[in-house]
VOGUZA-411651 format. One record per residue (C-alpha): chain; residue in three letters; x, y, z. Coordinates in nm, 2 decimals, m for minus. Example, Ala and Ser with C-alpha at 12.3 -4.5 7.8 and 13.67 -1.06 7.14 Angstrom:
2
('A'; 'Ala'; (1.23; m0.45; 0.78))
('A'; 'Ser'; (1.37; m0.11; 0.71))
END
This chain:
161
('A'; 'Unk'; (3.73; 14.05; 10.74))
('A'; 'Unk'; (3.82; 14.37; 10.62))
('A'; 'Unk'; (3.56; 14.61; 10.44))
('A'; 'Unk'; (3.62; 14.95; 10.27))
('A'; 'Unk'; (3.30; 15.16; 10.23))
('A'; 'Unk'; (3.24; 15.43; 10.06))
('A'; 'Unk'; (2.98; 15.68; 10.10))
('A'; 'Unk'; (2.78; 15.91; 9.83))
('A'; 'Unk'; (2.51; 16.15; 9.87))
('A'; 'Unk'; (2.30; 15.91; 9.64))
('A'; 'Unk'; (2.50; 15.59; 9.72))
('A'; 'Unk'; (2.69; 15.30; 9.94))
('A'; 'Unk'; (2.95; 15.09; 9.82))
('A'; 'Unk'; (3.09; 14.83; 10.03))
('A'; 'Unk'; (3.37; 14.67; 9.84))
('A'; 'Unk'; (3.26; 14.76; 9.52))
('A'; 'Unk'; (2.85; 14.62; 9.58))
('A'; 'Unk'; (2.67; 14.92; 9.55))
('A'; 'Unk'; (2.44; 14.90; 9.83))
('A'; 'Unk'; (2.04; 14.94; 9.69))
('A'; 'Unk'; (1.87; 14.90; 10.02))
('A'; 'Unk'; (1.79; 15.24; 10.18))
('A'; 'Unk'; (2.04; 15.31; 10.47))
('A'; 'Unk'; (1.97; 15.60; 10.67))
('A'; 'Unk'; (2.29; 15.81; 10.67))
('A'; 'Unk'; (2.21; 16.07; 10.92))
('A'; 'Unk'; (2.40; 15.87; 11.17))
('A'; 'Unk'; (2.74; 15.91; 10.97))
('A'; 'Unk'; (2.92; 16.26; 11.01))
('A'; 'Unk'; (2.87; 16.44; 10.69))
('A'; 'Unk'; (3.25; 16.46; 10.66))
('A'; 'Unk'; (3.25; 16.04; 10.58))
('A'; 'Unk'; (3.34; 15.96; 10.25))
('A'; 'Unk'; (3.53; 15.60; 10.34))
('A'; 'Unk'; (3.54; 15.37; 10.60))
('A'; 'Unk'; (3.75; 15.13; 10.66))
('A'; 'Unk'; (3.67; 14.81; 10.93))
('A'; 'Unk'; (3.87; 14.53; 11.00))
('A'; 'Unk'; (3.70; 14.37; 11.27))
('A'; 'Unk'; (3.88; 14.52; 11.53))
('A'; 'Unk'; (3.98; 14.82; 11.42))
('A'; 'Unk'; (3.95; 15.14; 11.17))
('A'; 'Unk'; (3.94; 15.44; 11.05))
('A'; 'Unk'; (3.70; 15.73; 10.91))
('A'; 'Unk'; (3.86; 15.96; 10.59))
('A'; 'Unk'; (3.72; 16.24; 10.51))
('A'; 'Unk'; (3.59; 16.36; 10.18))
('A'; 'Unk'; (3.91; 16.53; 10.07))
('A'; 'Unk'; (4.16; 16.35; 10.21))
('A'; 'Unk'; (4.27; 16.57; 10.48))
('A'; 'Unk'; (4.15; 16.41; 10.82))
('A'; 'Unk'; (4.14; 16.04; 10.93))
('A'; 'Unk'; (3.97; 15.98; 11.23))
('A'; 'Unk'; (4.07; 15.59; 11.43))
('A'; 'Unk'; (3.77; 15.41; 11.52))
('A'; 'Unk'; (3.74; 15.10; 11.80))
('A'; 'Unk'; (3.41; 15.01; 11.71))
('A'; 'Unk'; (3.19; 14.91; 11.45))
('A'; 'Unk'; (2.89; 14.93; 11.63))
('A'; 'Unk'; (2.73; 15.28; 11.46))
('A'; 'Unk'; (2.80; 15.14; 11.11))
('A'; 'Unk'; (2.68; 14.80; 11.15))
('A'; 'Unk'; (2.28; 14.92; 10.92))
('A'; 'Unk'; (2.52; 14.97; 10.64))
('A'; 'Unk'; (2.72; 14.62; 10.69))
('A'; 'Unk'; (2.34; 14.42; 10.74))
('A'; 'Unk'; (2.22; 14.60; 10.43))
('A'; 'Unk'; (2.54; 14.47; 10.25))
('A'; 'Unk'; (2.47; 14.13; 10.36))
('A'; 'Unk'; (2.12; 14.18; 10.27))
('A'; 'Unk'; (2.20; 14.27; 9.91))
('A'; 'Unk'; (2.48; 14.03; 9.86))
('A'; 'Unk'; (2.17; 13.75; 9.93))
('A'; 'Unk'; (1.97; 13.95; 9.66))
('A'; 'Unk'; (2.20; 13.94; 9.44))
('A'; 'Unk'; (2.27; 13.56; 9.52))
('A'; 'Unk'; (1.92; 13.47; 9.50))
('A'; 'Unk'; (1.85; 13.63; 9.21))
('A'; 'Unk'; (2.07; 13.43; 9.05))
('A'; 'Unk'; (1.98; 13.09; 9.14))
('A'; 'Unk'; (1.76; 12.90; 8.84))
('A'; 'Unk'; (1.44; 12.87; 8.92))
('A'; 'Unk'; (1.44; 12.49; 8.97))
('A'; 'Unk'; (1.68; 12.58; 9.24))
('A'; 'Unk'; (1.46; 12.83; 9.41))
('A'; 'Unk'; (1.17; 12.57; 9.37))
('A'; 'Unk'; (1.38; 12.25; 9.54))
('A'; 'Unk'; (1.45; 12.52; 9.81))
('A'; 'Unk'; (1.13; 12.63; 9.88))
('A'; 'Unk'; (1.02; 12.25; 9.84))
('A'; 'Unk'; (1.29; 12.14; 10.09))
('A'; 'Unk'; (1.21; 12.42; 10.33))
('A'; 'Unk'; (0.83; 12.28; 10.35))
('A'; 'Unk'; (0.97; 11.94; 10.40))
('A'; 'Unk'; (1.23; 12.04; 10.69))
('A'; 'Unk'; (0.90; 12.18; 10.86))
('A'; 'Unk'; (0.69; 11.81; 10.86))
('A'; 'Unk'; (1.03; 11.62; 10.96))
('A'; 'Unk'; (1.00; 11.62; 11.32))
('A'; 'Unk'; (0.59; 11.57; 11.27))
('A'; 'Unk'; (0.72; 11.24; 11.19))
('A'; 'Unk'; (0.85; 11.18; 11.55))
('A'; 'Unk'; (0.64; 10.91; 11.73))
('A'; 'Unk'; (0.59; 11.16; 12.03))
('A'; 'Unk'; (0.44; 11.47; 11.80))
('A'; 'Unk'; (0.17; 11.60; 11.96))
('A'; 'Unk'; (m0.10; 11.91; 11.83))
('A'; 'Unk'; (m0.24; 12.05; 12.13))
('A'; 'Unk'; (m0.11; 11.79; 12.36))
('A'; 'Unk'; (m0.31; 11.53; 12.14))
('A'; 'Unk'; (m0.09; 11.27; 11.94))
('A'; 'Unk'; (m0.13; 11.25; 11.59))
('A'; 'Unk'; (m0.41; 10.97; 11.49))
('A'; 'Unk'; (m0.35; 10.72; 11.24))
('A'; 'Unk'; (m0.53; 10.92; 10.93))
('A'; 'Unk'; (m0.31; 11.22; 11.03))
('A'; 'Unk'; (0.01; 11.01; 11.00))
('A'; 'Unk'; (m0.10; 10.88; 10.65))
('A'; 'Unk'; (m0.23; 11.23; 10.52))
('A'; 'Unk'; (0.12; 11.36; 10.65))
('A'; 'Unk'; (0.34; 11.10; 10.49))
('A'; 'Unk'; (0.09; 11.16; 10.17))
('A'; 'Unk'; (0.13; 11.52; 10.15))
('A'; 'Unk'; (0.52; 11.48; 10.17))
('A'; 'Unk'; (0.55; 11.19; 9.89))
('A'; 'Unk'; (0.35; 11.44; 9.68))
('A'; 'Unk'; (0.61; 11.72; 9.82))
('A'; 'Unk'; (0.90; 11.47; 9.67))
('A'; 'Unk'; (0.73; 11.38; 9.36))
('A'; 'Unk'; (0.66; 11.75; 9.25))
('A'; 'Unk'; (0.97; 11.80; 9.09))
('A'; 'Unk'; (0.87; 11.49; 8.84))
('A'; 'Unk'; (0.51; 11.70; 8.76))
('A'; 'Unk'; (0.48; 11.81; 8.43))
('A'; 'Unk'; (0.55; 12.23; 8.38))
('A'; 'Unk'; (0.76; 12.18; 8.66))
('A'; 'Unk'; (0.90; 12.44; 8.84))
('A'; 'Unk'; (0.61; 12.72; 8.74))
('A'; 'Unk'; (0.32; 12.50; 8.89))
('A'; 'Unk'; (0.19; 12.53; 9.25))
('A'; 'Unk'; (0.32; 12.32; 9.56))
('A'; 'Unk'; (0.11; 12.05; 9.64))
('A'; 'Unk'; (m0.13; 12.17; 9.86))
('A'; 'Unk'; (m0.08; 12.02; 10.28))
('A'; 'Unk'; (m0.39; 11.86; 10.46))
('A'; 'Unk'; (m0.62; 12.09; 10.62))
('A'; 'Unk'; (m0.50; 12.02; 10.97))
('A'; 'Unk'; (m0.16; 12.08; 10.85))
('A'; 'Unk'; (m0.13; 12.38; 10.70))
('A'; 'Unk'; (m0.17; 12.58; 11.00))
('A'; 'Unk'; (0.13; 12.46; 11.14))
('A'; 'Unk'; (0.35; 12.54; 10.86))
('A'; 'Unk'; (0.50; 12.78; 10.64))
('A'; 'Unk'; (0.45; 12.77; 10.31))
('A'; 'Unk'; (0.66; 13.05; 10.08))
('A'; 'Unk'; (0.40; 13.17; 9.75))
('A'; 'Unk'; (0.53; 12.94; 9.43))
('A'; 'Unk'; (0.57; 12.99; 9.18))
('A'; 'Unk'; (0.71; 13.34; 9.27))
('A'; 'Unk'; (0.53; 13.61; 9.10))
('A'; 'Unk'; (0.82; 13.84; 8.95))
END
């Protein structure tokens, strides 16, 4: 892993991403203009090329690498279809009820009766027949039992861009 960032007064570039999440730069010396990290070691150049400071650790600069991984999953995200973002959201509902299906599930230390089994295994057929619903991906998720949707949660969809 080796990352060269460079710093503006308006801007942060790690390897060529400019960086659009706000990263508080007061921490860096004003003299920064790039840093280079390769997981162990690096260095800090200054703006016109005349000092280059070693660095062992990452561990002041580590905003600015979150907020590149932050906008790298923006940008990959944003371009995902929107059937993809809705199976995703759909399949992230449906990891939630999976272990509800485990003989031993308890609410409050109460097992589930036998309408609350049937309403669960209900609410996920409809959760794996929504795909198949006409105006499909820009209509709502089916909506979970009452009981139910406490316990889970449910992203908004369809997203409102």
């Amino acid at each position: 892993m080796y990352f060269t960032i460079y710093v503006d007064d308006d801007l942060v570039i790690v390897d060529d991403v400019a960086i659009e999440t706000p990263i508080n730069k007061d921490d860096l010396p004003s003299w920064v203009e790039i840093i280079w990290w390769d997981g162990e070691t690096g260095m800090l150049q200054h703006r016109d090329n005349t000092k280059s400071v070693p660095m062992d650790n990452y561990d002041d600069y580590q905003p600015i690498l979150d907020a590149y991984y932050q906008e790298l999953n923006k940008r990959k995200q944003a371009e995902k279809t929107p059937e993809q973002q809705a199976r995703e959201t759909r399949n992230f509902v449906r990891k939630q009820t999976d272990m509800m299906f485990n003989p031993g599930y308890t609410i409050q230390d109460e097992l589930l009766t036998k309408a609350q089994r049937k309403e669960l295994l209900d609410f996920c057929i409809r959760l794996a027949r929504w795909p198949k619903q006409p105006n499909w991906p820009a209509i709502e998720l089916p909506p979970p039992p009452e009981w139910l949707a406490p316990l889970l949660t449910i992203p908004d969809w369809p997203k409102n861009n």
